[in-house]
N, C-alpha and C positions, 0 to 999 in steps of 0.2 A: 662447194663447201658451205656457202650460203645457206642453202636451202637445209643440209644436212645441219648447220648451228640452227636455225632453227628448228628443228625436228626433236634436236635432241635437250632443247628448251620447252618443249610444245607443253601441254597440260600438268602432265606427271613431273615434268623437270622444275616447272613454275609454282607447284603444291608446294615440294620438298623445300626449294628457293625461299618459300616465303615462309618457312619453317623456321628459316635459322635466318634472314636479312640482317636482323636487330642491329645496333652495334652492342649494344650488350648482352643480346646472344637473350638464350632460354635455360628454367632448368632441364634435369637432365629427366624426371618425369614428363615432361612435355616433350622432348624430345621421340622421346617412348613411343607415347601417342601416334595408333594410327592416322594420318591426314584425315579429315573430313573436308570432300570436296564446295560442302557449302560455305566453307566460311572461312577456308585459304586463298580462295581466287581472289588476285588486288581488285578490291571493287571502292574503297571509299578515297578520299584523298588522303590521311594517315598512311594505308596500304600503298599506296605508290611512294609517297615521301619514304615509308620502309626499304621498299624496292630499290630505288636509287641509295641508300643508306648504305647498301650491301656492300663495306668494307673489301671484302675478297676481289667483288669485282669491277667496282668501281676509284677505287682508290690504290688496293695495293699492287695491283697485274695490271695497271692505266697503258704504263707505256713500252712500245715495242721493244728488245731489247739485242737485238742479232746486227743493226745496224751501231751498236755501239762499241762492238767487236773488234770495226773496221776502220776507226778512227785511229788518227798520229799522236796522241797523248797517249798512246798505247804503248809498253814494252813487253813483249814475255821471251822468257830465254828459249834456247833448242828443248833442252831438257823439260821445263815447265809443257812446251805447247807440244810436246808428246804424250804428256798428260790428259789432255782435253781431247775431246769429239770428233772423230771426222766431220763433223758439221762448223765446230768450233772453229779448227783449225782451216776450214775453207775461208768460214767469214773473216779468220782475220788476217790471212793470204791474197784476200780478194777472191778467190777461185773461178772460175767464170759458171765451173759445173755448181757450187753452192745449192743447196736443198733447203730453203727456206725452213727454218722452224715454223709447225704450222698454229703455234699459238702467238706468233705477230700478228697474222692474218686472222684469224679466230678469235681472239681476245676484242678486237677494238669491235666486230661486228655481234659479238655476242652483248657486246654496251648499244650499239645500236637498237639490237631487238629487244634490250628492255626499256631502251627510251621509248621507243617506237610502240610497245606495251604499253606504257604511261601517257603517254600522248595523245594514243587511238583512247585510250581509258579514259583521259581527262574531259576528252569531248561530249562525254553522257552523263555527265555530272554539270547540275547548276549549283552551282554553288552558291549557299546562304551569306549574307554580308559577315556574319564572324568565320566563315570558312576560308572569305576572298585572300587575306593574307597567305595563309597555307595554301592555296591553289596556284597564286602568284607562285610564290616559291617552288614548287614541286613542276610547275609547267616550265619556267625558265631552268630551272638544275637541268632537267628533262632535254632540251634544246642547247642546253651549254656543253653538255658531255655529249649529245651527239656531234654539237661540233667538233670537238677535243678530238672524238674517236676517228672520224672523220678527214682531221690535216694530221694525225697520228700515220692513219693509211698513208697517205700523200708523201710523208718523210719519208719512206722507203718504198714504198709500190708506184709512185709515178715520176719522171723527170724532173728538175725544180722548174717553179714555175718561169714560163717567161711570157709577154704579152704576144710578141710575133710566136709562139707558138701552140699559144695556150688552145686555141681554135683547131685547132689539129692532133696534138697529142694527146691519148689515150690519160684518161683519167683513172675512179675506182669505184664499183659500183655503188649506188646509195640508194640502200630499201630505205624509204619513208614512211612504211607502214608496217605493221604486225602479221598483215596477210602470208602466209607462208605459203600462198601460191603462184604469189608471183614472181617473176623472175626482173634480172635487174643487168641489164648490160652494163659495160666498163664507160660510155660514155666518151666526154671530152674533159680534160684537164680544166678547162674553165669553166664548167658546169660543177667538176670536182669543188673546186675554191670559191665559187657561188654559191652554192652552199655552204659551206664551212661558214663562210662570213654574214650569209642569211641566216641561219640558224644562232650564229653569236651575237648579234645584231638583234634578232628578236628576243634573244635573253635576256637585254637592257631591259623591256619593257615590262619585266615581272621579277625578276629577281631584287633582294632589299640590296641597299647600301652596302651594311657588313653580314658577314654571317658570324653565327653566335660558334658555329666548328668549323674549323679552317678545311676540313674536310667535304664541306658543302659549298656549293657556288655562291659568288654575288656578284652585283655589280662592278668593284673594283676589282674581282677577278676577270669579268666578263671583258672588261677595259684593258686589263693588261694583258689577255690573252688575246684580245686582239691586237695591238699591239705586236706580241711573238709573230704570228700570222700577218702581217701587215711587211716586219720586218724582211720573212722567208720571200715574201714574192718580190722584194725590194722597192715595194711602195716607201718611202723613207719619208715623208712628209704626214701619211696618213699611220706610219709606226709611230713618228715623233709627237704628232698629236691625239693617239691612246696613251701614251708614258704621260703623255702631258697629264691627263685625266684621271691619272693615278698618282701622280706624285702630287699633283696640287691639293688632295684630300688626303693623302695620307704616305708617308715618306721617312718611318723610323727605319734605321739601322740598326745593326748588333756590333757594339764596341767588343772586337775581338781582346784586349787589353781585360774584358770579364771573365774570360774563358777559362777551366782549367786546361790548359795545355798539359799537363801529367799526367789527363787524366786518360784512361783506353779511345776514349774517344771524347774530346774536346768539345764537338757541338749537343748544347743541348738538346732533349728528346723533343722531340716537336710537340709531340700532341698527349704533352703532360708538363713536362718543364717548363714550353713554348720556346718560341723564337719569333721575337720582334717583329722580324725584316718578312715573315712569310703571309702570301698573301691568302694563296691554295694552293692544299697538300695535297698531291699525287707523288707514287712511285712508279719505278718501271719492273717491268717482269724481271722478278726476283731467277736466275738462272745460276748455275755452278762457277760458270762464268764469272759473273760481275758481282761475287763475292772471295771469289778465290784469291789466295794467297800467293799467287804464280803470277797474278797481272800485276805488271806495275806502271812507275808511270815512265812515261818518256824522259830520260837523263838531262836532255836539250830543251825540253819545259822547263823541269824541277829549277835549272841553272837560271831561268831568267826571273826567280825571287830572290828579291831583296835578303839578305842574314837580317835586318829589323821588322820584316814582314813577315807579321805573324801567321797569314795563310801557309807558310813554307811548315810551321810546327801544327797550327792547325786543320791541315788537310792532308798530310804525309806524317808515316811511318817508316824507319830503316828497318827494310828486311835482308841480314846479310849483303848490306853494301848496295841495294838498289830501295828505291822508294815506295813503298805501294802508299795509296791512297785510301783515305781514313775519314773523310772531311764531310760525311754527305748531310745536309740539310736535317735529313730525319733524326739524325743521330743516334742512328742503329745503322745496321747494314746495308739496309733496303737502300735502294738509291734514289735519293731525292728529285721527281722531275715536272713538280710545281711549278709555282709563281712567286716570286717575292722581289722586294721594292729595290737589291744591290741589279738584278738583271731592268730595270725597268729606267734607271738611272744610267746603268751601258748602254743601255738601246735610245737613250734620247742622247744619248754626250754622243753617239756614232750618226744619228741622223744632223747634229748640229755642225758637227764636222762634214759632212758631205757636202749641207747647204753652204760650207764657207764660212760659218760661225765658228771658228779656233776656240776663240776667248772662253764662251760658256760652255762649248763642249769637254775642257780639262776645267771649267769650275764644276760640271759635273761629277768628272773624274774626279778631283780631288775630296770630293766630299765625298766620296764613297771613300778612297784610298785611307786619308784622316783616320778611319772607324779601323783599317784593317795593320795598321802599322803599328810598335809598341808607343806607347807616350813619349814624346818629346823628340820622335827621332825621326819623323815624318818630314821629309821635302816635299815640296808642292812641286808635280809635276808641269812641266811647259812645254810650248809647242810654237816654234817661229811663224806658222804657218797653217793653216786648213789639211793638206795632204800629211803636213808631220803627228797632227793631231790626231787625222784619224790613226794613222798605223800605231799609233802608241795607245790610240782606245782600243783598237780589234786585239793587240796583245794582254790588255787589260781584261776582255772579256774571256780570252782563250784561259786566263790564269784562274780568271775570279769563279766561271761558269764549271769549269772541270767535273768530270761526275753528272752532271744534270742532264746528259743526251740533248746535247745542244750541238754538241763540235760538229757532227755527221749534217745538219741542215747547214748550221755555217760556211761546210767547207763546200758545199752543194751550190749555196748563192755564191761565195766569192773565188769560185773556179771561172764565173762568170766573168771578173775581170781582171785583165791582165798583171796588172798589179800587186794581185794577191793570189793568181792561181799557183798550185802546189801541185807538184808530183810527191806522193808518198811510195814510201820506200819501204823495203823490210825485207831481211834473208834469214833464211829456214836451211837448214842442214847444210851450207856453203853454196846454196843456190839463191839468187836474187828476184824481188818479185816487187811491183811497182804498180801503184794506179794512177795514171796521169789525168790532168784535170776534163772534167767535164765527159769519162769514158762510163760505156753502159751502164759497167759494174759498180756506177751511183744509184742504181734503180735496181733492188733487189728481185728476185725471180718469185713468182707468186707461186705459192705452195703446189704442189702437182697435184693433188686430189681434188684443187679448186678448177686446172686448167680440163682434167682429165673428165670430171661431169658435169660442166658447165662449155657454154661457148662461150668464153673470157680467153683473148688472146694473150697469150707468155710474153713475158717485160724479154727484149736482145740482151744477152750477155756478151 
């Protein structure tokens, strides 16, 4: 399927692409317009900075969405999940037969071959000294979203990372170039993640400070997204010291206490209203699914918020006596699955606790917590202990994170330990069905059209 997303990108797909990248689009006479192939092909750096710009497919379809399905903040009743997809209803069964949607697999390598467009591009271009800033930028964006796309594959198509395995299990495959003739085996898992982290690593070195659109990379994205990635492999010292790097520069909140809570939806619009706290804006594939009105949330979550915490009215709605979720970052539908400074403060209050630092792992918490409770009614939370502290941060981030396709790598790394591993549960028409921790059906099935013309070996179910 590789080779086919590229094929069906190849020249003609790339004309039309770059017809309409803009974010502010064209008129509708131009649209009109036959392409002429001289002067659509990305050749300048402007033309690539477009490329990457392209809203459709870089920002709003970023992240996989079939693995969010299958997560325990989950509810849908009998009646609701007779409603949805054979496909639907496998993912959030677990099914072992499960048929991948093949736009999880498709989407993040279709961001590949245009980075990989941009990159190969950028190389036959010198760039003039009033150009340098613009080339910086457009080469690390370039390198940051192939990472993205990258440990996106990884959340669902390979095992979670582990060191004593990482040498042996099956990765996913990583073109690094635009050539669409060559071919690209599955690799090893640690080859997977060495990239990811070479590639976001060399983002540092060109991308600016801030970005002027939360929609375009930077360096404090590049940090806190390593960071996430740092977290998932359970490096906790080298996550605690990206968060470091992020909060030391920049570390506003959004005092929920501003919010209209009356209003359809509480959070403001991201990328017109703003929101403080957000570093970089991605969403995930927008699906029937994870806007419907049939999912709700889990009963047994909704219960562990506070009545004075305001996330309880700003991320929930009563539908008929169960809760669906309202809450997303974008503050439209789409579901929020960026970066911003409340995940970057959970992820260093959870490496501080690991290391045995109690104390400043809940003065991290509470300085997140402060912004999300109504005025005056906030208890500072405590922790007798390092083990008390973390459990009461991992429930902190299950609450705070909800919505952002996080829960599915979470529960990925802390199946790993004893501790915290979870069998989920869930019954369907009076029959019981259950994924116990650390079982295949963590690692989704790669699309059949990818196994079926390619030699890429099928993930065990």
């Amino acid at each position: 399927m590789i080779k086919n997303i590229i094929k069906l990108h190849s020249f003609r797909a790339l004309t039309f692409l770059l017809l309409g990248f803009s974010l502010s689009g064209c008129g509708k006479d131009y649209l009109e317009e036959k392409p002429d192939k001289s002067y659509v092909i990305p050749k300048t750096i402007t033309d690539f900075q477009q490329l990457l710009d392209n809203f459709r497919f870089f920002v709003q379809a970023l992240t996989p969405a079939t693995n969010q399905q299958s997560v325990d903040d989950l509810l849908i009743t009998d009646a609701g999940l007779r409603n949805f997809s054979e496909r639907d209803r496998a993912s959030y069964l677990w099914d072992k037969d499960l048929q991948t949607n093949g736009t999880d697999w498709g989407n993040p390598y279709r961001q590949v071959f245009y980075c990989n467009v941009v990159l190969d591009g950028l190389k036959e271009i010198s760039p003039m000294p009033s150009e340098q800033y613009q080339y910086n930028q457009v080469k690390g964006s370039a390198l940051f979203l192939r990472s993205q796309a990258f440990y996106n594959l990884s959340q669902s198509f390979t095992v979670p990372y582990d060191p004593a395995s990482a040498g042996t299990a099956p990765g996913v495959p990583l073109p690094l170039t635009s050539d669409i003739n060559k071919r690209y085996p599955r690799g090893l898992l640690k080859d997977t993640y060495e990239r990811i982290l070479a590639d976001m690593n060399e983002s540092l070195k060109y991308l600016p400070e801030r970005s002027s659109n939360i929609s375009r990379p930077s360096k404090l994205a590049a940090y806190a997204f390593l960071a996430r990635i740092y977290l998932s492999m359970q490096e906790y010292a080298l996550a605690k010291a990206n968060a470091d790097q992020v909060l030391g520069s920049y570390g506003d909140l959004l005092d929920y206490n501003s919010l209209n809570l009356a209003a359809a939806r509480a959070m403001p619009i991201a990328l017109s209203a703003g929101n403080t706290e957000i570093i970089y804006y991605s969403l995930m594939l927008n699906t029937s699914f994870n806007v419907s009105t049939l999912v709700y949330v889990e009963p047994e979550l909704y219960a562990t918020y506070h009545n004075d915490d305001l996330r309880k009215s700003a991320f929930f709605i009563n539908r008929s006596g169960l809760m669906g979720f309202r809450g997303s970052y974008s503050g439209e539908s789409f579901a929020f699955t960026g970066l911003a400074v409340d995940e970057m403060l959970l992820i260093r209050a959870e490496c501080l606790a690991r290391e045995g630092n109690a104390a400043l792992a809940i003065t991290d918490l509470n300085a997140l917590l402060v912004k999300r409770f109504a005025t005056g009614k906030f208890i500072p939370a405590a922790a007798a202990n390092a083990e008390e502290a973390l459990k009461i941060v991992l429930l902190e981030r299950r609450k705070e994170l909800i919505g952002r396709a996080m829960r599915w790598s979470d529960l990925r790394r802390l199946n790993k330990d004893p501790r915290f591993a979870k069998t989920l549960k869930r019954t369907f028409d009076g029959r019981n069905y259950e994924l116990p921790p650390n079982d295949p059906r963590y690692v989704l099935p790669i699309p059949l059209e990818e196994v079926m013309y390619h030699d890429i070996a099928q993930n065990p179910r």
